[in-house]
N, C-alpha and C positions, 0 to 999 in steps of 0.2 A: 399379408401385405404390410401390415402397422410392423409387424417382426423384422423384415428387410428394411424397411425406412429407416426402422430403432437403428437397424447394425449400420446402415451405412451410414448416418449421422453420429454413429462413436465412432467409427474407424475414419470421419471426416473432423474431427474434432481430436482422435488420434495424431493424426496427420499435423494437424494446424499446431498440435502442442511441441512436435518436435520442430516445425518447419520454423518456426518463432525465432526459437533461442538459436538457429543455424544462422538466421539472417541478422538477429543481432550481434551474435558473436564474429560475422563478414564485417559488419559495420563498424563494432569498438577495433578491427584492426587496423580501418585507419583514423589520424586525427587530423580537422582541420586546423592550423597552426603547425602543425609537425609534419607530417606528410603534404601538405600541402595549403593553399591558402586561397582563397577568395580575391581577386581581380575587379578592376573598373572593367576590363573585357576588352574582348577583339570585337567586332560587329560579323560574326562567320556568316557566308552564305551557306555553306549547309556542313550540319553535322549526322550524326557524330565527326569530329575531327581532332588529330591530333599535330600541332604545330608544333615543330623543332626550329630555335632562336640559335642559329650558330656564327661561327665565321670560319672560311678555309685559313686563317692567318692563326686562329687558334688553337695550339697544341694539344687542348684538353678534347676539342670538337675533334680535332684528328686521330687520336685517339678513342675513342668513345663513338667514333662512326659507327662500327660493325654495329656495337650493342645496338644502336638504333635503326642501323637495316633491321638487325633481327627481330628488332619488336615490330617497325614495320611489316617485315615477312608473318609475325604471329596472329599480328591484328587482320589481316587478310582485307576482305574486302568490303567486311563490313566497317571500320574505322578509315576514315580520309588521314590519311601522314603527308603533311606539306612541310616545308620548311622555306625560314625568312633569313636571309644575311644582314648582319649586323655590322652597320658602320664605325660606329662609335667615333667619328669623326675625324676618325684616321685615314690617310691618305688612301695607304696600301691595304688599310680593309673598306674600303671604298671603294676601291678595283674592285675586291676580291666580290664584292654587293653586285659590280656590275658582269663580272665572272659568272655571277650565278643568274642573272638577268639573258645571258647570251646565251648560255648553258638552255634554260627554259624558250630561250628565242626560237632557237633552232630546233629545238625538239631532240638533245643529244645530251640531257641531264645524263641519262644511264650511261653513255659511254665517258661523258669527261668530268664526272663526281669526284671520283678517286681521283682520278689523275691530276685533275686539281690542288687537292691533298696533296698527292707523291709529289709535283711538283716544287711546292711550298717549301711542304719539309723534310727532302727528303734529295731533292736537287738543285735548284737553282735559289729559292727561296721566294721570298716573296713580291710581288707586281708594286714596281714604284711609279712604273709610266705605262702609260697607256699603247706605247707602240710594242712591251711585250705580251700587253695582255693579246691584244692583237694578234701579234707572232705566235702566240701560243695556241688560239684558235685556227688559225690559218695551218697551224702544224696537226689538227686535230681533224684536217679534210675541209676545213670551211672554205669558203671564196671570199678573200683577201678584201674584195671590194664590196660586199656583202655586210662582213663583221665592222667594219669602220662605218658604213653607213647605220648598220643599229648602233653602234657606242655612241653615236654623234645626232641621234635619233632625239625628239623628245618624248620618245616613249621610253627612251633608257632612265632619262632622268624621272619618270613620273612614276616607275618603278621602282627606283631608289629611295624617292619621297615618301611610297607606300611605305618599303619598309622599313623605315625608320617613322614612320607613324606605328605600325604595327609594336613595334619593339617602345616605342612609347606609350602605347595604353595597355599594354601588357607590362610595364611595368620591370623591363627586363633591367638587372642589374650586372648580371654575366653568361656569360655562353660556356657548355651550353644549357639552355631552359627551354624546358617544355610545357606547353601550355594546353589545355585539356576543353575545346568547346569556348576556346575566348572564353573561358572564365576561372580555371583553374590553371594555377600557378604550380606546378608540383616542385618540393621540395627536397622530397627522399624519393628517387628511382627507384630503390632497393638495388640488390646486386646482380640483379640477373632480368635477363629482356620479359624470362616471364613473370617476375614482382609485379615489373613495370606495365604490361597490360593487366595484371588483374587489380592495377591500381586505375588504371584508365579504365576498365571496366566496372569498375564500383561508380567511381565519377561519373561516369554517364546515365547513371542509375539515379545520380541526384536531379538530373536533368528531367525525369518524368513524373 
């Protein structure tokens, strides 16, 4: 019996010698300051969560969508991916903030995300007045009288306020950023959707 205790306390001690330097050498690859930074924070109601800081007005966000469906699609359903519209106090990304408000209203994010996008930059350009944003829901199946009444709602406006709170204690500088648990700030994606979750998976690792 002392003979089995002996072996399985070397080969648990085996174990723990390699298992060390695997977990250190995960951790030296990334750095905070480089890969990412430390935040005053969102206040999440529940994590894990990963928040994308965009605007449909923005070429680099239009672009750079798929990579973040596809991290989205990687993180599955154990990580939350939400994402905030950023006004920056621009008119027409101001629409675009309450575009993504209506979008969420109706429960039709999935259908009119892209086409959002395609719109933008890709057709007409971008929302200067509110009776196209309008036009453009109403072209997307909504009831005409429906979508004016949320634009004109003040729950539109108190979800605008959010997020341009949110994009203020995150600290966001440009779009687009992603932020990891309201508290990490990442600053190298890496190139590929899956860098990017096994960087949001170390992160969260900090969180326990």
């Amino acid at each position: 019996m002392n003979k089995l205790i002996h072996l399985v306390s070397r080969i648990f001690i085996v174990f723990a010698m390699l298992w060390l330097p695997l977990q250190s050498a995960q951790a030296a690859d990334y750095q905070e300051g480089v890969d990412y930074v430390k935040i005053g924070g969102i206040p999440e109601s529940t994590k894990p969560v990963v928040r994308e800081f965009f605007s449909y007005n923005c070429g680099h966000c239009y672009r750079q969508d798929p990579f973040f469906e596809q991290t989205a699609h990687l993180l599955g359903d154990d990580v939350q991916f939400v994402r905030t519209p950023v006004g920056a106090g621009r008119t027409s990304w101001i629409l675009s903030q309450e575009a993504y408000y209506l979008a969420q209203k109706f429960s039709v994010t999935k259908q009119v995300h892209g086409n959002i996008f395609t719109r933008i930059h890709e057709k007409e350009g971008a929302f200067t007045r509110p009776d196209q944003l309008k036009a453009f829901f109403v072209g997307q199946g909504l009831n005409a009288k429906d979508v004016e009444a949320a634009m004109n709602s003040t729950d539109a406006k108190l979800a605008i306020m959010n997020y341009d709170t949110q994009a203020q204690l995150a600290e966001i500088r440009g779009v687009p950023s992603i932020v990891v648990n309201g508290q990490y700030l990442i600053k190298n994606p890496g190139k590929t959707p899956e860098d990017l979750v096994k960087l949001v998976k170390y992160l969260n690792t900090l969180e326990n």
